[in-house]
C-alpha positions, 0 to 999 in steps of 0.5 A, spaced: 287 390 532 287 396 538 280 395 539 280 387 539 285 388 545 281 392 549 275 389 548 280 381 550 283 385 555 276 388 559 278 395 559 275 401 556 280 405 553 287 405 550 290 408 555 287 403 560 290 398 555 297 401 555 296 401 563 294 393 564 300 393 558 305 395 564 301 391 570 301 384 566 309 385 564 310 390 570 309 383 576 314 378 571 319 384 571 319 383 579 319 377 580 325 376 574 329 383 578 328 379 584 331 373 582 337 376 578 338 380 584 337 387 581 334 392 586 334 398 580 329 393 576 326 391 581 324 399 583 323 401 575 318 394 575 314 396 582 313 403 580 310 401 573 305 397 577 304 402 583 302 406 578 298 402 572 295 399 578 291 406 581 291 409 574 286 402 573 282 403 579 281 411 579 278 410 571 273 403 574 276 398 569 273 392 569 279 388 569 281 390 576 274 386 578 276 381 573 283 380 577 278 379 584 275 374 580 280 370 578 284 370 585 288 377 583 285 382 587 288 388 589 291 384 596 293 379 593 298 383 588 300 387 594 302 381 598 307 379 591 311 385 591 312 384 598 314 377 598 318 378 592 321 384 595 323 379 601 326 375 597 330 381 593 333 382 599 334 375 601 338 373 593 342 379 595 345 375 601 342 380 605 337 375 610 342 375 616 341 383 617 337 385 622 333 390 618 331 383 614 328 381 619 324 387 622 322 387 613 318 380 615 316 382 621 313 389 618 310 386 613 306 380 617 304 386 623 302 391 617 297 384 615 294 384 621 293 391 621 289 391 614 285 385 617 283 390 623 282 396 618 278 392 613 274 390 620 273 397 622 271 400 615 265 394 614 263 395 621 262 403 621 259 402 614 254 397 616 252 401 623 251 408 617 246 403 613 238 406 613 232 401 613 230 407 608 234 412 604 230 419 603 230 426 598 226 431 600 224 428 606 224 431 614 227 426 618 230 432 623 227 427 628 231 422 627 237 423 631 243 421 625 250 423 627 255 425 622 258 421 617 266 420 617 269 424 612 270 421 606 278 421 606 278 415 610 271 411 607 273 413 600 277 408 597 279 405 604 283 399 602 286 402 596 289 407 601 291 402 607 294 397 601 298 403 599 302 406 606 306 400 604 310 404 599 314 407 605 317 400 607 318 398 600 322 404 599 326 404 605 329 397 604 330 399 597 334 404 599 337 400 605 339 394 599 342 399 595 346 403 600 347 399 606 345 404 610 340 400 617 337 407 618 333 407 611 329 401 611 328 401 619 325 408 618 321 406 611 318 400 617 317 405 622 313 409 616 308 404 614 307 401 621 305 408 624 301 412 618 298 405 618 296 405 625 294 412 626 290 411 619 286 405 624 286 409 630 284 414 626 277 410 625 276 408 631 270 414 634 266 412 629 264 405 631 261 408 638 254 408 640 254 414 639 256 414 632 251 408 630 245 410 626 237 409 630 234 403 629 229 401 623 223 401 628 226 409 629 227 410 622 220 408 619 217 410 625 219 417 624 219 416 616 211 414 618 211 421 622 212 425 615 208 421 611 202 422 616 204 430 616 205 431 608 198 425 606 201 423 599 196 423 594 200 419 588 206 416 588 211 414 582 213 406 584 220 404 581 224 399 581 230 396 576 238 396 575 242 401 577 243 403 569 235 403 569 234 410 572 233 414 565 226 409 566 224 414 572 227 420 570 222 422 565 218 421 570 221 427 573 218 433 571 211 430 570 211 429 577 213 434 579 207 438 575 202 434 578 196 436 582 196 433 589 202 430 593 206 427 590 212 422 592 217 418 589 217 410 591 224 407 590 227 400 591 235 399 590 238 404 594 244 404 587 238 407 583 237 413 588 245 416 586 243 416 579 236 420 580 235 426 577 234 433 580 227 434 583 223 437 588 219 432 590 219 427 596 223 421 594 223 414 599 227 409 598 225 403 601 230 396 600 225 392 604 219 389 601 216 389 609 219 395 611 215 397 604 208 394 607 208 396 612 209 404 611 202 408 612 200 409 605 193 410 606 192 417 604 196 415 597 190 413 591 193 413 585 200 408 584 204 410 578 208 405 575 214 406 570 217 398 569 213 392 570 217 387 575 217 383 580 217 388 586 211 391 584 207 385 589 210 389 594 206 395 591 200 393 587 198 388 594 195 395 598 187 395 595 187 403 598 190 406 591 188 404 584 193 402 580 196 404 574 202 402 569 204 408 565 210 404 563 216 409 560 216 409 552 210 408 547 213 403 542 211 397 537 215 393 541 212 388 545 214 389 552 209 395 550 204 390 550 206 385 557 200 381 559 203 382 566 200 390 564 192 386 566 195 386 574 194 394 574 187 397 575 188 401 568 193 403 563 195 409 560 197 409 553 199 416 549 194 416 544 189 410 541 195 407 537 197 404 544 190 402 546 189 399 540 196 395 540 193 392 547 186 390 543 190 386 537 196 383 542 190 379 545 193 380 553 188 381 558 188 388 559 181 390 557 179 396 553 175 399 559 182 399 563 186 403 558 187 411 559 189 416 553 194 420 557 198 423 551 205 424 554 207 430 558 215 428 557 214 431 549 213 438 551 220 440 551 220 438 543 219 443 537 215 442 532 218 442 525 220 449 521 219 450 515 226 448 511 232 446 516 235 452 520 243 451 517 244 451 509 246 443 511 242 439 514 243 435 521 240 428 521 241 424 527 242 417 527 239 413 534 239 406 534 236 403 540 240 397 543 241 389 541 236 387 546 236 380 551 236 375 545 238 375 538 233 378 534 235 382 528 229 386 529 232 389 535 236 394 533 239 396 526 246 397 528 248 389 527 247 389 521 245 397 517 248 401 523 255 402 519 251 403 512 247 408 515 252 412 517 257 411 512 252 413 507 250 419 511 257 421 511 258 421 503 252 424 502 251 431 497 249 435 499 252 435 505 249 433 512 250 433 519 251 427 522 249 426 530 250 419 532 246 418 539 246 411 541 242 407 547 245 407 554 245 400 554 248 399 546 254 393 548 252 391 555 250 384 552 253 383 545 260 384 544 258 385 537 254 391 538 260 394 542 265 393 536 260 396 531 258 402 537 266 403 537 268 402 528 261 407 527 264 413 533 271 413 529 267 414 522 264 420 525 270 422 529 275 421 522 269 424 517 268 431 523 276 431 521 276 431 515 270 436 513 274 441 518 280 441 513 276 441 507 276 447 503 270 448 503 269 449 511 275 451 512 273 458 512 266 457 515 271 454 521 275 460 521 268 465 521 266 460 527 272 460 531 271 466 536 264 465 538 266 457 539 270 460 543 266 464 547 261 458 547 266 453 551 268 459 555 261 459 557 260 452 559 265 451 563 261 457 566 256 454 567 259 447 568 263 450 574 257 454 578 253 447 576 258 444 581 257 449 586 250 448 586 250 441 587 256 441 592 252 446 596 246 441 595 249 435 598 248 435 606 252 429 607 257 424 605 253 418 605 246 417 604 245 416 611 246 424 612 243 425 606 237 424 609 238 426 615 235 434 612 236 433 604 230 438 604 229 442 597 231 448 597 226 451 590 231 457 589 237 452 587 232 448 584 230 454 580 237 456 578 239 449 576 232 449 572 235 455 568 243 454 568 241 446 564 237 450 560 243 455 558 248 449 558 244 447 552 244 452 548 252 453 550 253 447 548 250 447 541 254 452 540 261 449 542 261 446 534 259 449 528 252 446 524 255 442 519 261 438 524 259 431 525 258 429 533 258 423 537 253 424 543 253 419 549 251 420 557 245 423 559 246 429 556 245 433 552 237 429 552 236 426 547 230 431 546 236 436 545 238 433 539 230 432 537 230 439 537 237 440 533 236 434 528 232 436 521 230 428 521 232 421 524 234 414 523 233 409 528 229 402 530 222 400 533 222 404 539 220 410 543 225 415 540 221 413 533 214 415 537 217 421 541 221 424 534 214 424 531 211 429 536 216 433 532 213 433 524 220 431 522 221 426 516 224 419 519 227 413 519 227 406 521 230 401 519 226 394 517 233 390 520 229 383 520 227 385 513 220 382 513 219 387 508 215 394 507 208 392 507 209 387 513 214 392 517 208 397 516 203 392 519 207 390 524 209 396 527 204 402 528 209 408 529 213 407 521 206 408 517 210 415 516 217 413 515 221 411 510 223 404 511 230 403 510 232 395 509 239 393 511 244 397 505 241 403 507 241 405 499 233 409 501 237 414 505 236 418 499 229 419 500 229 421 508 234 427 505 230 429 499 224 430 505 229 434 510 231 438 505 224 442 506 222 442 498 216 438 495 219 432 495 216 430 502 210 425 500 209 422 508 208 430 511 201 429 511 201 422 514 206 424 519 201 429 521 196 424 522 200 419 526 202 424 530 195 424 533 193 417 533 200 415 537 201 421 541 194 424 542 191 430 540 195 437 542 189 440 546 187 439 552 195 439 553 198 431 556 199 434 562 192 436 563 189 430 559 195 427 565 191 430 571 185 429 569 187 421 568 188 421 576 183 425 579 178 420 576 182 415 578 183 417 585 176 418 586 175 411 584 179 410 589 176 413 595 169 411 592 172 404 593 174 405 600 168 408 602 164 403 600 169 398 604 168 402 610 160 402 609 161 395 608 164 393 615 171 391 612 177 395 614 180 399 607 185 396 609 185 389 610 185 384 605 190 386 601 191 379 599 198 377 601 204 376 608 210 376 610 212 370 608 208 371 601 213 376 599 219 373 600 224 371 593 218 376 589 224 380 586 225 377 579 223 381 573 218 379 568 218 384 563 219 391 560 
């Protein structure tokens, strides 16, 4: 019932029901000890919604934008309370007083200053928006004044909003013991803090404070990429909760041969970029974008196949390539869209045979087998699990954009899966990882995702209060102790390093010199490096865990587990890389034999159907004895999907794009030799461009 409240109310968690609970049942209270008249409800009921409404905002409950929506917002309920705080006075036959009418007169000037408050915080934000936004690039030549301290941009009109509790509480005051002097000094207050927080705003709209031009900033932005002349750039565009599609690209990236650069398009995605080294350039506009000078750069990578790749792929001076991010059976992993690129770079020959049977357009010539340098971190199999009990990581992918039941198992076998894992003897480890997205089209997935959170947390319970654990608990106790002392540690100097990383409070001043700085990238490097071990190490071996956020990394939990269940996805074909028995579940049950045909990377699983009751056999192989009939296979699909282990991915990945870049250049020495600018023909304008932004795929 809690659950179907919260999903009904658009909130999160219990404790932002329990606030939304006070904030519905807070306003009628109001209203009700406005008419009663009766000042102490009416202050206990104002209080109830001060607060439920800032614990909302400060925990970015989505009702708090569903109230805007339905002309609620945060204005409008500031705006109630003091017209109801108007007619409390005038029910309590306070409306001949003076101080009444310098209430209403306080209330309509603290309106107007809002108004110009809203005015100033706009203007001041729009004057700090740059044509770009940049990391790890010198824009010391542009001349970029400090950005104004956050206290007064962050939250602004929450904080405006809220200078109205000094009125609010003076005329209370006044109503309940009819002292003058009370409510005019809580008028006074909220006129004053409200017209010093105004003043306070206004130096920052001077000339001097605005940000240079466009032309400055992509003329000085042009004047670094002609100095540092990129050789491969790492193309990305999509959705604030797509970044993990360029972050696996991170460290490839940054072991690259050449100079590599980073080419973004949403401003929300450069926020959620992992750390790295390597120089990043936002660039929103898809003008702006045509109109940088890229010459030097030959090989364009592209992780996504959208719409804005036409601002990219448009410019014939590079080859390029759609490397995409995941290998899978899925068929967004054979988007007919992939033949606009020069070449295509698969794995191992399961993708480029996956391209041949789907039949798209892309031609066998233009596909490349790279391997997947991302995989490195993964540890092979040992030969029997680490623990006496084994984990098993269940990691299903999310429900999709339709309502195939091949998209994830989590519908319709998520619960049997784990139900079944959590009854099994011997006993396993249970990690439960789903994919970011899981909830964020089906509500259904969302309450599946939350019934099977709360069969692993109560399991992890009961297993601890066990007998049979309770001595293992006890044995573990201090150097689980000592493990979270550790993180915390480390999570404390990570904060440090990042404070100490960030060079401005807005992304203007932040690109003004946000320059690497290699020893902190180093220490971060080793600090991530040893919060994963510390944190592994925070529960025992044989707990039940829920995992979600970015970390641990997904490949942290590969490299924890003793085997996996998940879907038709690139986990499955990135679990492989480990040896591991594994998992998949034929939800659309279509059948052994078929789901095998259909799907390259379960040749080599066990085939779950809906009830889960094979479980048994994936247990069987995690156990290290002999009943595990799919090894050799496994060792075999290995290769076919992923490539041989020697040369390594990131040799094989090199050497993909030195043969390209010097297709490239061949290219345009040719052009050259031919009379025609390299440049020139690149096939579209300006107006060509225009509306070119929606996303057609993977």
């Amino acid at each position: 019932m809690i659950s179907t409240a919260i999903r009904l109310a658009r909130v999160g968690s219990r404790s932002e029901l329990i606030a939304a609970a006070f904030m519905g049942l807070g306003y009628p209270c109001v209203m009700i000890a406005a008419l009663i008249p009766n000042v102490w409800l009416f202050a206990a009921a104002t209080i109830a919604t001060y607060v439920s409404d800032w614990f909302l905002h400060q925990r970015g409950s989505y009702l708090i934008n569903r109230l805007a929506k339905v002309r609620a917002g945060l204005s409008i309920r500031f705006l109630l309370r003091e017209l109801l705080l108007i007619l409390l006075l005038a029910r309590l036959e306070l409306a001949e007083q003076k101080v009444y009418y310098a209430a209403v007169a306080c209330f309509l000037l603290f309106y107007g200053l809002q108004a110009s408050h809203g005015t100033l915080t706009t203007l001041i934000r729009l004057r700090r928006v740059m044509p770009v936004v940049t990391r790890n690039v010198d824009l010391g030549a542009v001349r970029i004044p400090d950005a104004p301290p956050k206290r007064l941009l962050s939250r602004a009109a929450e904080k405006m909003l809220h200078l109205d509790v000094f009125a609010v509480i003076g005329l209370l005051a006044w109503a309940q013991t009819g002292t003058d002097a009370l409510g005019y000094a809580g008028i006074l207050a909220t006129l004053f803090f409200g017209s010093g927080y105004i003043a306070s705003l206004v130096p920052y709209i001077r000339k001097g404070r605005r940000i240079p031009g466009a032309p400055v900033v992509l003329d000085a932005l042009d004047g670094w990429l002609r100095e540092y002349r990129p050789t491969v750039a790492l193309y990305f565009s999509g959705s604030r909760d797509s970044a993990y599609q360029v972050n696996m690209w991170l460290e490839t990236m940054a072991n690259i041969e050449g100079r590599p650069l980073i080419i973004l398009r949403e401003r929300a995605i450069v926020p959620q970029l992992g750390s790295t080294s390597v120089p990043v350039v936002c660039v929103p506009g898809g003008v702006h974008l045509m109109n940088l000078d890229l010459s030097t750069v030959r090989v364009a990578l592209y992780a996504a196949n959208v719409g804005k790749n036409i601002h990219m792929l448009r410019i014939p001076t590079m080859k390029h390539v759609f490397i995409g991010h995941g290998d899978s059976d899925k068929l967004a992993s054979v988007n007919p869209y992939s033949k606009v690129y020069d070449e295509v770079w698969t794995a191992g020959r399961a993708g480029r045979d996956r391209y041949a049977l789907a039949d798209v357009g892309v031609r066998d010539e233009d596909i490349v087998e790279v391997g997947r340098p991302q995989l490195a971190p993964i540890r092979s199999r040992p030969a029997t699990p680490a623990h006496p009990v084994p984990t098993v990581l269940y990691a299903p992918t999310w429900e999709g954009w339709d309502d195939n039941p091949g998209n994830t198992s989590l519908l319709l076998a998520g619960e049997n899966i784990v139900r079944r894992l959590l009854k099994a003897e011997p006993p396993v480890r249970v990690l439960y990882k789903p994919h970011p997205f899981t909830g964020t089209r089906s509500p259904a997935a969302k309450a599946v995702h939350a019934r099977i959170t709360d069969m692993v947390e109560k399991a992890a319970a009961q297993r601890a209060a066990e007998p049979r654990w309770v001595e293992q608990v006890s044995a573990e106790q201090a150097d689980r102790a000592a493990a979270r002392a550790e993180l915390a540690r480390i999570e404390a100097r990570l904060a440090e390093l990042s404070v100490s990383g960030t060079v401005g409070d807005d992304e203007s001043e932040e690109s003004r010199a946000s320059l690497a700085d290699p020893a902190r990238e180093s220490e971060t490097a080793t600090l991530r490096r040893e919060w994963n071990a510390a944190y592994w190490r925070t529960f025992g071996w044989w707990e039940h865990k829920v995992v979600t956020g970015s970390e641990p990394h997904l490949y942290d939990c590969f490299n924890e587990s003793d085997g996996m269940v998940s879907d038709i996805s690139s986990v499955v074909s990135d679990f492989i890389a480990s040896g591991k028995p594994y998992a998949v579940t034929d939800s659309a049950e279509l059948g052994v034999d078929e789901f095998k045909r259909q799907n390259t990377a379960v040749r080599a699983a066990v085939i779950l159907s809906n009830s889960a009751r094979e479980i048994g056999e994936l247990l069987a192989a995690i156990s290290g004895g002999a009943a595990d009939p799919l090894a050799e296979d496994r060792r075999e699909l290995k290769e076919y999907l992923l490539g041989p282990d020697e040369p390594t991915s990131m040799e094989q990945f090199n050497a993909a794009v030195r043969a390209l870049a010097a297709k490239a250049e061949a290219r345009n020495q040719g052009v050259t030799q031919n009379g025609a600018e390299p440049e020139a023909a690149a096939g579209l304008n300006d107006s060509d461009i225009t509306g070119v932004d929606t996303a057609v795929g993977n």
